[in-house]
Backbone as CSV, one residue per row, in Angstrom:
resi,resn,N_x,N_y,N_z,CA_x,CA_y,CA_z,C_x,C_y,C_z
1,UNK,-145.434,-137.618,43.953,-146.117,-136.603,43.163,-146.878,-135.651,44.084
2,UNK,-146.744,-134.019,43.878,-147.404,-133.562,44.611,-148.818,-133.545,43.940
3,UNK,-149.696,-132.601,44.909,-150.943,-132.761,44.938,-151.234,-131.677,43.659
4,UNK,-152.103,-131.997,42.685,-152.670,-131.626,41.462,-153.694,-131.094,41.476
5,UNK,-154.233,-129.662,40.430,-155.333,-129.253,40.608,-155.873,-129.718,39.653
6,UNK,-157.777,-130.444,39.401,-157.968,-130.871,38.931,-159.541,-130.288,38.428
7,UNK,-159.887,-130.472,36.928,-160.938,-129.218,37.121,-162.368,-130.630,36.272
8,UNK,-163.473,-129.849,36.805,-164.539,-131.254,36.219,-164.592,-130.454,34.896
9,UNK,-164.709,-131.698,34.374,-165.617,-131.601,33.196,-166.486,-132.598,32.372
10,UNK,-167.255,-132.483,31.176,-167.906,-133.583,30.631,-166.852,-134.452,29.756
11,UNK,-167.574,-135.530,29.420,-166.598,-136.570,28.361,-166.765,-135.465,27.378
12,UNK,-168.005,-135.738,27.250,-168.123,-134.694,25.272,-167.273,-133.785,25.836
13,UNK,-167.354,-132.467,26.487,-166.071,-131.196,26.357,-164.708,-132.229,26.211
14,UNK,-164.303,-132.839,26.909,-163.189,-133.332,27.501,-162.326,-134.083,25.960
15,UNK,-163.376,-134.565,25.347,-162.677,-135.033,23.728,-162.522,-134.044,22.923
16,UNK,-163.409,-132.695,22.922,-163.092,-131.797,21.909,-161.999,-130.743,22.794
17,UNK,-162.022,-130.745,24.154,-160.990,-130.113,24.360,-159.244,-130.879,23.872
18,UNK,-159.258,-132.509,24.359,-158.235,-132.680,23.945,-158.121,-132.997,22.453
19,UNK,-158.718,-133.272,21.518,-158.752,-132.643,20.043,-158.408,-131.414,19.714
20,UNK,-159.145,-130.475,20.046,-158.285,-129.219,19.730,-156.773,-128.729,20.273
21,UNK,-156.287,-129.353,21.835,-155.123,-129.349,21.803,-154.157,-130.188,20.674
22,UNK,-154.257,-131.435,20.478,-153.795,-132.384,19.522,-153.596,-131.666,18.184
23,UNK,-154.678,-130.976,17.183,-155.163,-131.088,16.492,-153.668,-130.388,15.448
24,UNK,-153.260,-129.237,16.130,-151.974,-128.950,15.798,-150.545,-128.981,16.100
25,UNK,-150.153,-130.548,16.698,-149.141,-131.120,16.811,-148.469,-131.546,16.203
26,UNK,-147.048,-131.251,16.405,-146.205,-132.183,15.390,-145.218,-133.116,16.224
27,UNK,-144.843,-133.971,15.268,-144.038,-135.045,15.653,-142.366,-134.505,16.505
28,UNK,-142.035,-134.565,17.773,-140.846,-134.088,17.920,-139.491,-134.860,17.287
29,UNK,-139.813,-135.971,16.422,-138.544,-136.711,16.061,-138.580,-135.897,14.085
30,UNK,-139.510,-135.049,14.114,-139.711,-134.817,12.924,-140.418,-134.952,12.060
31,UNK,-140.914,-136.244,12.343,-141.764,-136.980,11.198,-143.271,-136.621,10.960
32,UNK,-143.913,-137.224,10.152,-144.935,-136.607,9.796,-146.503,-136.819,10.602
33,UNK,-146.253,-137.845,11.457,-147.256,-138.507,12.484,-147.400,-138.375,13.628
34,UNK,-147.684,-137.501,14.370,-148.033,-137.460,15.677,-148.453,-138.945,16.359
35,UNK,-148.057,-138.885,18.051,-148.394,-140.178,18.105,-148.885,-140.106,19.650
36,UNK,-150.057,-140.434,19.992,-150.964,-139.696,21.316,-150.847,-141.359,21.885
37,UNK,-150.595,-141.326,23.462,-151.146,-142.264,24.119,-152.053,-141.942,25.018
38,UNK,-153.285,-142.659,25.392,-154.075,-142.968,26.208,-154.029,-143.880,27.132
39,UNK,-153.845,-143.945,27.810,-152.957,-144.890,28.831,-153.893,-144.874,29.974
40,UNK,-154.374,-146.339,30.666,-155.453,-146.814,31.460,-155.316,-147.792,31.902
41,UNK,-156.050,-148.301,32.779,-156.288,-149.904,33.172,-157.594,-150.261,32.418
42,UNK,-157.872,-151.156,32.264,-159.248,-151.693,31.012,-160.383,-150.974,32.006
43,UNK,-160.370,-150.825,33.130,-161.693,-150.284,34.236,-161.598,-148.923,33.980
44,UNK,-160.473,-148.374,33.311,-160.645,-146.495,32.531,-161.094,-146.380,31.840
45,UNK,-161.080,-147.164,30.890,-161.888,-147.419,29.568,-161.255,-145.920,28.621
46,UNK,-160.093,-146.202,28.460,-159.428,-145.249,27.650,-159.085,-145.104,26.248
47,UNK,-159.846,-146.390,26.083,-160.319,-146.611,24.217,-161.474,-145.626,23.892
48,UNK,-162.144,-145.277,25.394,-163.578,-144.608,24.845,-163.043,-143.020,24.946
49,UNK,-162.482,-142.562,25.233,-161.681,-141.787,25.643,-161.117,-141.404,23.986
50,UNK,-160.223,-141.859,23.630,-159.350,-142.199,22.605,-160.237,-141.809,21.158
51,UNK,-161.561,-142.883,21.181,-162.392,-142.630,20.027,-163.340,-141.302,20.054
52,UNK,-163.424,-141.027,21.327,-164.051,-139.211,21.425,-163.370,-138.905,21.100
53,UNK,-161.791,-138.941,20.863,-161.151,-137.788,20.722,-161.106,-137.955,18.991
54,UNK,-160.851,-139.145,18.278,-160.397,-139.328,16.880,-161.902,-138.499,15.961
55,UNK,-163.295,-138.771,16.733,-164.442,-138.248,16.267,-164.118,-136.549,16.226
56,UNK,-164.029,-135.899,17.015,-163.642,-134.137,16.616,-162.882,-134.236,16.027
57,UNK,-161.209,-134.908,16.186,-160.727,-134.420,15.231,-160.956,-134.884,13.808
58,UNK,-161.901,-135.599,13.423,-162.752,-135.882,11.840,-163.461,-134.949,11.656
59,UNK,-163.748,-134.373,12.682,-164.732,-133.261,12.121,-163.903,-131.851,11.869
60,UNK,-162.619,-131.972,12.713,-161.284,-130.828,12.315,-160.632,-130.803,11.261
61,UNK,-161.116,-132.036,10.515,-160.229,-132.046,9.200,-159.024,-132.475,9.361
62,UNK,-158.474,-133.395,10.697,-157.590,-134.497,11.137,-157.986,-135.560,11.101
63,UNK,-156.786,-136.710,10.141,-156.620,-137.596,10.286,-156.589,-138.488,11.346
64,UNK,-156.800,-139.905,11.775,-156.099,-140.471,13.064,-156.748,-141.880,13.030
65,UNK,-155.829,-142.440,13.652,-155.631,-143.628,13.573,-156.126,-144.003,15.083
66,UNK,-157.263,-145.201,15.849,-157.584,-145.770,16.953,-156.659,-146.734,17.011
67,UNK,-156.292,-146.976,17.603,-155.255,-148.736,17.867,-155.371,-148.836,19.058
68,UNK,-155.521,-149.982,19.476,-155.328,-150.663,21.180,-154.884,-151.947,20.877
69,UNK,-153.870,-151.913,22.107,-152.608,-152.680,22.656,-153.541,-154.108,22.634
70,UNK,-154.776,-154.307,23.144,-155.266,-155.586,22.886,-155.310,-156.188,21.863
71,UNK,-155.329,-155.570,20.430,-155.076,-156.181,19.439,-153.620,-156.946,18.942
72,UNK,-152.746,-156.866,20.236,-151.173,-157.076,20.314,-150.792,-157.802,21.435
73,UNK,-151.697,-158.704,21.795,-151.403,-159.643,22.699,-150.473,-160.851,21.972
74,UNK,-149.169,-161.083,22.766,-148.708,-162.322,22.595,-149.672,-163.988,22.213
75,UNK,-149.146,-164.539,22.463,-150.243,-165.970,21.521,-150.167,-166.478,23.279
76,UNK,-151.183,-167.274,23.475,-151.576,-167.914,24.793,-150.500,-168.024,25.621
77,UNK,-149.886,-169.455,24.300,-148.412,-170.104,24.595,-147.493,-169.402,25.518
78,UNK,-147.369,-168.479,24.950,-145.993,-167.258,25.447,-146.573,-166.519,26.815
79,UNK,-147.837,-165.808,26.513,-148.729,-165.186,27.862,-149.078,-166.092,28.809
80,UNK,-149.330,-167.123,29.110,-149.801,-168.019,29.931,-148.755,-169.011,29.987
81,UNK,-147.803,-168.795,29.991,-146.737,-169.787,30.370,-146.829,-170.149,31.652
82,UNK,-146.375,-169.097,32.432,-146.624,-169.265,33.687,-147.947,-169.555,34.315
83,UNK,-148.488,-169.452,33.936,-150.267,-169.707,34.452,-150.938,-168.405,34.124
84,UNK,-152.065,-168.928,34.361,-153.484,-167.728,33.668,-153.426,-166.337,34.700
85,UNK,-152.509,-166.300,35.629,-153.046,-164.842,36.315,-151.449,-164.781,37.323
86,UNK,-150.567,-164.985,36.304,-149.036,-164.236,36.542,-148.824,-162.795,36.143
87,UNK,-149.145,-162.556,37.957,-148.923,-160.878,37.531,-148.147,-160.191,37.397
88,UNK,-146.355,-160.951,37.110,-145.288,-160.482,36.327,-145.373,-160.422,35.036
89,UNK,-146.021,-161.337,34.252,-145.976,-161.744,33.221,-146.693,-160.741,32.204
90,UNK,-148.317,-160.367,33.209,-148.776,-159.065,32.680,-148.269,-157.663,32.593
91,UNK,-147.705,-158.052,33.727,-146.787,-156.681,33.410,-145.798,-156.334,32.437
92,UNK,-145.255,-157.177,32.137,-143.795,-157.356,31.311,-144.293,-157.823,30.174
93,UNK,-145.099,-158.779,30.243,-144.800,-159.634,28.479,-146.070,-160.021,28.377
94,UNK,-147.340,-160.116,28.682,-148.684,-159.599,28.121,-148.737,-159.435,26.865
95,UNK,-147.968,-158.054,26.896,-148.336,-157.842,25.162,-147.381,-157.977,24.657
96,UNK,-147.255,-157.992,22.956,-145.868,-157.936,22.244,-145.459,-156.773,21.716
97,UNK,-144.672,-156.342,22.887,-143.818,-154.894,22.277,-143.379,-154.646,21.184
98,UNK,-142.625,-155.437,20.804,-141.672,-155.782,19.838,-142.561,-155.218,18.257
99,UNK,-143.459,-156.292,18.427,-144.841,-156.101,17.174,-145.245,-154.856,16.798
100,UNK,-145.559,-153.959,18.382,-145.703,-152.819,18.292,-145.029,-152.122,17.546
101,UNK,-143.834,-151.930,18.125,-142.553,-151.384,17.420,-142.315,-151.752,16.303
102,UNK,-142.782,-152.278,16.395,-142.217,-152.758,14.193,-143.570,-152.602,13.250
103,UNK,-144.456,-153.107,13.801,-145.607,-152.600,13.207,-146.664,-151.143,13.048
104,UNK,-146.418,-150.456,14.479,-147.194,-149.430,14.562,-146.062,-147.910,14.381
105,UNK,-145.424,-148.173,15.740,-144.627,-147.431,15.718,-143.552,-147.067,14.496
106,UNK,-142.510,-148.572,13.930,-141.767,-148.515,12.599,-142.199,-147.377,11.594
107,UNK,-143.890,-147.565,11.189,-144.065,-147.097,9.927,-144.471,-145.494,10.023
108,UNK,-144.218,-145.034,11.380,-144.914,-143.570,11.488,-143.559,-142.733,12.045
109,UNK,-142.486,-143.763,12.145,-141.146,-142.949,12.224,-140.642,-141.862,10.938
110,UNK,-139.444,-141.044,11.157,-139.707,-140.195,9.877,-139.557,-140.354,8.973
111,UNK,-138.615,-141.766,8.439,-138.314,-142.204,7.186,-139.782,-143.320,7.159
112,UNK,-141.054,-143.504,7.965,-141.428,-144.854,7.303,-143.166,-144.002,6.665
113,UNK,-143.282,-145.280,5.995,-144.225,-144.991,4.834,-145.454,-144.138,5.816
114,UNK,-145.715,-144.751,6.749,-147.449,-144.271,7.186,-148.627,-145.849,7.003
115,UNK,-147.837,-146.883,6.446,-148.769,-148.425,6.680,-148.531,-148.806,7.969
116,UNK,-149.626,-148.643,8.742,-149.585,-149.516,10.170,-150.704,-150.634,10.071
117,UNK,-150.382,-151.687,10.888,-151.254,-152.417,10.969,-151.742,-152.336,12.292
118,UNK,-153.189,-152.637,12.509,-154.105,-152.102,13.713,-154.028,-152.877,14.272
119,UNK,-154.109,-154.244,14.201,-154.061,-155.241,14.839,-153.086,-156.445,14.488
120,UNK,-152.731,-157.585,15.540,-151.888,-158.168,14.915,-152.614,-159.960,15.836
121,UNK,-153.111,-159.926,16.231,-153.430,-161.251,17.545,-154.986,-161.074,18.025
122,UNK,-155.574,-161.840,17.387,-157.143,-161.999,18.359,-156.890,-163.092,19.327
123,UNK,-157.246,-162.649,20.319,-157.100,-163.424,22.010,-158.381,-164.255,21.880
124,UNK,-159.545,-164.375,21.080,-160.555,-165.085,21.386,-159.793,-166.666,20.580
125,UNK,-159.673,-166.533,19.249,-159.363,-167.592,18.524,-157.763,-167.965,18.898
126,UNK,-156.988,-167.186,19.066,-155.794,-166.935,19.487,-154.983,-167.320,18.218
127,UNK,-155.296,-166.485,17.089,-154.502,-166.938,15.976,-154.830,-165.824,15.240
128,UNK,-153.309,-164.991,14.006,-153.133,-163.667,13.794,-154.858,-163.437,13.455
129,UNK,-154.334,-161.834,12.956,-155.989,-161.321,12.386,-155.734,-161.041,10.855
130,UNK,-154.735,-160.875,10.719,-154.532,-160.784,9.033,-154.923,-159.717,8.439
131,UNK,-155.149,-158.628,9.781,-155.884,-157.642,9.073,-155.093,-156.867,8.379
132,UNK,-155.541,-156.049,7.387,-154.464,-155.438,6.277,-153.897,-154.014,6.894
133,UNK,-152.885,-153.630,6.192,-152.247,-151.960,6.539,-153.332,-151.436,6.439
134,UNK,-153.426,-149.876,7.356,-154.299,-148.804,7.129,-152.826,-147.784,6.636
135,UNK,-153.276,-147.059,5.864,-152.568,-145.777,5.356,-152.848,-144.585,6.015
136,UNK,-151.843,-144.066,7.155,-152.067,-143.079,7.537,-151.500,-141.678,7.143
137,UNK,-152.482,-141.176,6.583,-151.896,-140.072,5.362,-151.127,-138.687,6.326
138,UNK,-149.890,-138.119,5.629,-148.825,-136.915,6.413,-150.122,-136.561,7.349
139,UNK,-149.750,-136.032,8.524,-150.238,-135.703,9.287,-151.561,-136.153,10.311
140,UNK,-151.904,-136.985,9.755,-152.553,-138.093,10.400,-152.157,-138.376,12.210
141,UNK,-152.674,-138.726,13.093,-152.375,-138.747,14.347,-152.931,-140.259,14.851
142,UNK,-151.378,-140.704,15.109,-151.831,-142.362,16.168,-152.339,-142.167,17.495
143,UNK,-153.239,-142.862,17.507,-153.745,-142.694,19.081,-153.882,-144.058,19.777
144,UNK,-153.076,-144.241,20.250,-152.683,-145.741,20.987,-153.525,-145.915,22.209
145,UNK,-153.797,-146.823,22.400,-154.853,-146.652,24.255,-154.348,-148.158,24.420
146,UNK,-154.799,-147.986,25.846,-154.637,-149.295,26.798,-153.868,-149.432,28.171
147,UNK,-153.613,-149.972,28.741,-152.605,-150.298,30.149,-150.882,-150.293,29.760
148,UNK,-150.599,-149.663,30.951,-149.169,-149.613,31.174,-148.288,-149.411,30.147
149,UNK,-148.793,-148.063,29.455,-148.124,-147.911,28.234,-146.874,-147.206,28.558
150,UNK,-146.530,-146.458,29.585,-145.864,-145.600,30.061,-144.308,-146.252,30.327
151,UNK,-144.317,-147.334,30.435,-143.109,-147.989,31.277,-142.468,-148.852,29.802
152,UNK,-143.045,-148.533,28.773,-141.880,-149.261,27.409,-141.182,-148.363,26.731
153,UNK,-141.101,-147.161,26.982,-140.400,-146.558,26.130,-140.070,-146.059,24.656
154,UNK,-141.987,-146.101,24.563,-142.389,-145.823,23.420,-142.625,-144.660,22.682
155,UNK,-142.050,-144.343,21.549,-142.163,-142.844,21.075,-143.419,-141.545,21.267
156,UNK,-143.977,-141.141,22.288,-144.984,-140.750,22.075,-144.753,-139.690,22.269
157,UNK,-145.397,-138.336,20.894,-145.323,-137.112,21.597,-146.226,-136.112,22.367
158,UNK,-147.148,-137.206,22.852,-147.906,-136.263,23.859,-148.645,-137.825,24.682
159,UNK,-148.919,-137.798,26.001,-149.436,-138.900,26.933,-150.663,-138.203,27.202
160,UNK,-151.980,-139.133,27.531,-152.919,-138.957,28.065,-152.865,-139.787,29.232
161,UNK,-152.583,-139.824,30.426,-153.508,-140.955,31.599,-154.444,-140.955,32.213
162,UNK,-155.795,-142.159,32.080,-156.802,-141.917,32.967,-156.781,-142.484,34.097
163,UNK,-156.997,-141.949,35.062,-156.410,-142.196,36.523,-157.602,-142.702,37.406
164,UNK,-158.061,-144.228,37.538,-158.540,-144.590,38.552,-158.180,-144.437,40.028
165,UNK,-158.928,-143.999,41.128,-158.430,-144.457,42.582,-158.141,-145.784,43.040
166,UNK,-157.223,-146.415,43.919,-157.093,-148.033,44.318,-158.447,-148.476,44.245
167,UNK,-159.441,-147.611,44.837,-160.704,-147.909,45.477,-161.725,-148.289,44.030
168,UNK,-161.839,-147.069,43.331,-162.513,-146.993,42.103,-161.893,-148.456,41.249
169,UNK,-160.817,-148.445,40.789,-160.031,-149.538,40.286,-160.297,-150.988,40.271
170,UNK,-160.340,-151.070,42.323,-160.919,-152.162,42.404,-162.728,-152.650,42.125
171,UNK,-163.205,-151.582,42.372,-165.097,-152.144,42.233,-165.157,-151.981,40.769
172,UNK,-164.542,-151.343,40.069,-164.537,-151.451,38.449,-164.084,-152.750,37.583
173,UNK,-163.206,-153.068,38.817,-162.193,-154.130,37.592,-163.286,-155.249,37.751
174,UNK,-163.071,-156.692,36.933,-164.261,-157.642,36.993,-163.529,-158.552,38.046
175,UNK,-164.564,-159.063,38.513,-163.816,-160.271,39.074,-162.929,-161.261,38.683
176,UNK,-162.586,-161.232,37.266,-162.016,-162.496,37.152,-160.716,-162.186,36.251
177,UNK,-160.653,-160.461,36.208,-159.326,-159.829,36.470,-158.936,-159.046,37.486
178,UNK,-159.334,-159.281,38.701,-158.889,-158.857,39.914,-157.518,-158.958,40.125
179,UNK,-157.065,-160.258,39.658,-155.533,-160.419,39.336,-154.484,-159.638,39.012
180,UNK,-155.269,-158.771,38.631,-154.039,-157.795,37.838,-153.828,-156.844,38.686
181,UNK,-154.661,-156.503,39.391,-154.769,-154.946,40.482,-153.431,-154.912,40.780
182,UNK,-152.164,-156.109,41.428,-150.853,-155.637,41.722,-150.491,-155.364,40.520
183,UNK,-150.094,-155.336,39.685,-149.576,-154.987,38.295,-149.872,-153.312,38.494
184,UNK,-150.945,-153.014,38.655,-151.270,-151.563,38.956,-150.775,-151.102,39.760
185,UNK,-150.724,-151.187,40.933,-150.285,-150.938,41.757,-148.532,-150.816,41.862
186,UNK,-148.234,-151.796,41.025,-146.574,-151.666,40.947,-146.214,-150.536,39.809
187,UNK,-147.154,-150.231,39.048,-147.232,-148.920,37.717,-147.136,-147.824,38.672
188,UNK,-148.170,-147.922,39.606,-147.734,-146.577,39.997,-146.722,-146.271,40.686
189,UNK,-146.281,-147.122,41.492,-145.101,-147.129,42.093,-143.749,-146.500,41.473
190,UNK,-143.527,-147.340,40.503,-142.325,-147.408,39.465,-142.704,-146.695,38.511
191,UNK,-143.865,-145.960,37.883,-143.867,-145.367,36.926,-144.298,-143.964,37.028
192,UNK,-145.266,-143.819,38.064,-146.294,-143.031,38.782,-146.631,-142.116,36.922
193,UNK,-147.767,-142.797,36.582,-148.087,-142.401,35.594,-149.078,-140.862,35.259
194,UNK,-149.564,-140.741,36.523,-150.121,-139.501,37.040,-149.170,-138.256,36.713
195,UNK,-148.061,-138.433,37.136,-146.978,-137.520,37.219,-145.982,-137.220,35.911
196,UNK,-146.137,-138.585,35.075,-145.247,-138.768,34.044,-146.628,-137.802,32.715
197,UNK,-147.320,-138.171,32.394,-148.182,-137.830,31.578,-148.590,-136.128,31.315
198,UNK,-148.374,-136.131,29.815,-148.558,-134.971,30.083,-150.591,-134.239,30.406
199,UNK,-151.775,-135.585,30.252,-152.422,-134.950,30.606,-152.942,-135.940,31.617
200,UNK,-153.598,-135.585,32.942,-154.099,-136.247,33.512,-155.712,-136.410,33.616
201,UNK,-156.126,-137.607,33.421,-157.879,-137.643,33.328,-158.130,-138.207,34.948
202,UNK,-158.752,-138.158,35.822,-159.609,-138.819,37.192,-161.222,-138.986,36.361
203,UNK,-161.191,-140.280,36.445,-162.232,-140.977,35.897,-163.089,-141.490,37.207
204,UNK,-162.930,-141.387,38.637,-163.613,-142.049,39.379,-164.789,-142.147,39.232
205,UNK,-165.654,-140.797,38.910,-167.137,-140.969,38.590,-167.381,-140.910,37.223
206,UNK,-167.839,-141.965,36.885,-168.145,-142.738,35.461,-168.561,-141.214,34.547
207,UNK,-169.563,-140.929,35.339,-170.065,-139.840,34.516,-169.874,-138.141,34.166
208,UNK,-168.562,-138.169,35.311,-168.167,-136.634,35.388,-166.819,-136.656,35.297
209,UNK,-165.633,-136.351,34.742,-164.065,-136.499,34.805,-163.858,-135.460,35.321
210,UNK,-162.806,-135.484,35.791,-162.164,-134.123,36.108,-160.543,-134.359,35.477
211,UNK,-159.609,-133.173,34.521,-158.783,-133.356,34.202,-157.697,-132.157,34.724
212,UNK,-156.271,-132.034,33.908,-155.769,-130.919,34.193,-155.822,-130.018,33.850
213,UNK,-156.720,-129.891,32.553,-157.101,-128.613,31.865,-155.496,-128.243,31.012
């Protein structure tokens, strides 16, 4: 990837700027749901990201839907097969795609109703959540967040990535997911998500972003 110009700005601008880009999107498969990813390592914190953005557009008189991929973790059994900090395993099968796809994605395709379910797996109890459909009414906008969203091949018509440095990445992440840092490291490699996305966020300093404008 070549080298990118990158301009500062605040979180608050930075959600109503990408809200007002969003705000009049449409679906390129047709359908009636726009479908935004936010795409991060948990040390981007691109859920917070995600919910600045769903707040303007409530106040735009857009619909939208928050969802994160953590609510779509596989059951222990299946994730921890290999042991607690297989960093193939996170990469690949962590979460349940599949679920996704049938649950989130399925119902916002152009023939499906608009019932998604937000969640499907709490990792604390490790047993479903039961939580019910939300109805996301025509034009409504999914906004998906979380890690390594880039590399499944998921319908999205517009990408957000927030882009930690190796450096930033590592003093952010906790210690006791340090584990995962190759998983990252192999994203960018094979996916270079910087480059793939159509917007790029640099989150290094907590308190100032700089994006692509």
């Amino acid at each position: 990837m070549g080298r990118v110009r990158l301009e500062a700005i605040t979180w608050e601008r930075l959600g109503e700027a990408l809200a007002e880009r969003l705000a009049d999107l449409k679906p390129e498969d047709g359908g009636a749901w726009p479908r935004i990813a936010f795409d991060g390592a948990p040390a981007a914190r691109p859920g917070e990201l995600a919910d600045r953005v769903a707040e303007v557009l409530r106040l735009l008189g857009r619909p939208s839907l928050v969802v994160g991929v953590e609510g779509f973790l596989r059951p222990a059994s299946l994730r921890l097969e290999h042991g607690r900090e297989d960093v193939e395993t996170y990469y690949d099968a962590w979460f349940d795609t599949g679920a996704l796809w049938r649950e989130v994605f399925g119902p916002l395709q152009a023939d499906g109703d608009g019932r998604v379910l937000p969640d499907l797996w709490d990792p604390v109890t490790d047993r479903a959540t039961r939580s019910p459909r939300v109805a996301l009414p025509p034009g409504g906008l999914l906004l998906l967040h979380g890690p390594l969203l880039l590399h499944h091949w998921f319908p999205f018509d517009r990408t957000v990535h927030v882009q930690l440095s190796p450096g930033a990445l590592r003093r952010r992440t906790p210690p006791q997911t340090q584990w995962t840092l190759p998983a990252f490291e192999r994203y960018e490699h094979e996916v270079d998500p910087a480059g793939a996305a159509d917007v790029l966020v640099r989150a290094d300093d907590p308190r100032r972003p700089a994006w692509t404008g």
